[in-house]
C-alpha positions in Angstrom: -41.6 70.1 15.0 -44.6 69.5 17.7 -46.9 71.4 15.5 -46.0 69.4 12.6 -46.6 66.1 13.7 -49.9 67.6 15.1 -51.1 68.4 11.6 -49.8 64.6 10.0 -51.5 62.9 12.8 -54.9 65.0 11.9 -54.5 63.6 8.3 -53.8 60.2 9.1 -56.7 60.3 11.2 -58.5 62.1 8.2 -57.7 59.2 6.1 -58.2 56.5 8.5 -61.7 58.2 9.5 -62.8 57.7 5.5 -61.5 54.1 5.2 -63.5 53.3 7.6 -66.8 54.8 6.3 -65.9 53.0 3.1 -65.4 49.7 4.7 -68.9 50.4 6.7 -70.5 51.5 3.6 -69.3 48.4 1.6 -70.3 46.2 4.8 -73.9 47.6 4.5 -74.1 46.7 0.8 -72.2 43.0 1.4 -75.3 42.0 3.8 -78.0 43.5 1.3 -76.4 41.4 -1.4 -76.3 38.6 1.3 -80.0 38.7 2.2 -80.8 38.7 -1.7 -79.2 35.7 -2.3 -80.5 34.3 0.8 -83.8 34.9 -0.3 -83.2 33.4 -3.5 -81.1 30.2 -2.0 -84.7 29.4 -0.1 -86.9 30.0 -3.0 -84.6 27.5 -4.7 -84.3 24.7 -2.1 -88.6 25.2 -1.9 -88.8 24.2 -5.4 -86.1 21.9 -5.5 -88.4 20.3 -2.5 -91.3 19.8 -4.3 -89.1 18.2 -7.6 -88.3 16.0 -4.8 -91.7 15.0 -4.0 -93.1 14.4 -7.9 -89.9 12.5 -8.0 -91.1 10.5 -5.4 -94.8 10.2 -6.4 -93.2 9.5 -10.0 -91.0 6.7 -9.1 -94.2 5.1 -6.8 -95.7 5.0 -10.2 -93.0 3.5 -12.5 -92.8 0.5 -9.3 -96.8 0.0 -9.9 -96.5 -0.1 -13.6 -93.8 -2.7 -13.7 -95.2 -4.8 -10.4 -98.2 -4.6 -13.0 -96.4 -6.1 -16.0 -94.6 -8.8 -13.8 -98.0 -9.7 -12.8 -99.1 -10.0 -16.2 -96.5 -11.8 -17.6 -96.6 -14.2 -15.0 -100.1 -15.1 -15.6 -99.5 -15.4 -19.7 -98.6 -18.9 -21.0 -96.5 -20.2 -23.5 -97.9 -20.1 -26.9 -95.1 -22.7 -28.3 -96.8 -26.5 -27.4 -99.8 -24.7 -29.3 -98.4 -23.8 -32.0 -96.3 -27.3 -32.3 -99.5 -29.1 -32.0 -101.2 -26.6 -35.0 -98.1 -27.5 -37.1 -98.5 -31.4 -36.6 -102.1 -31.7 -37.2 -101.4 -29.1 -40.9 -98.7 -31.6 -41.4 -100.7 -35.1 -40.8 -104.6 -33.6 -42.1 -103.6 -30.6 -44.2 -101.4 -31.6 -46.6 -102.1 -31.7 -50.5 -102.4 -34.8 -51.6 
């Protein structure tokens, strides 16, 4: 009986002993996997950085533009007393008589 727990014991250890090269062999592979994608997470956030930036330098533009066109509109008159005044002189000196 002594003997034969002596030779399950070796074979549980057996077992045991490859689980765990298994688990350390997939442990080794889960960090190389990890430090891909962390390579690649960085890569991202640099570029998603400088979208950032021309979004910035974009928008400072699009603010210019339209402070531009405010200013401009601003400074343009009304075109309406002109053109009532045109209309009243074809109407008194222009007509056909």
């Amino acid at each position: 009986m002594g003997k034969l727990w002596k030779i399950l014991l070796a074979i549980g250890g057996i077992i045991a002993g490859l689980f765990m090269l298994k688990s350390n062999a997939s442990k080794k592979e889960f960090t190389k996997k990890t430090k891909a994608n962390d390579k690649k997470i960085k890569a991202v956030n640099k570029k998603v950085a400088k979208v950032k930036k021309e979004k910035a330098v974009t928008k400072a533009k699009i603010q210019k533009t339209k402070d531009k066109i405010n200013s401009t509109k601003s400074r343009v008159r009304s075109t309406k007393p002109a053109k009532s005044t045109v209309d009243k002189f074809s109407k008194k000196y222009r007509t056909k008589k």
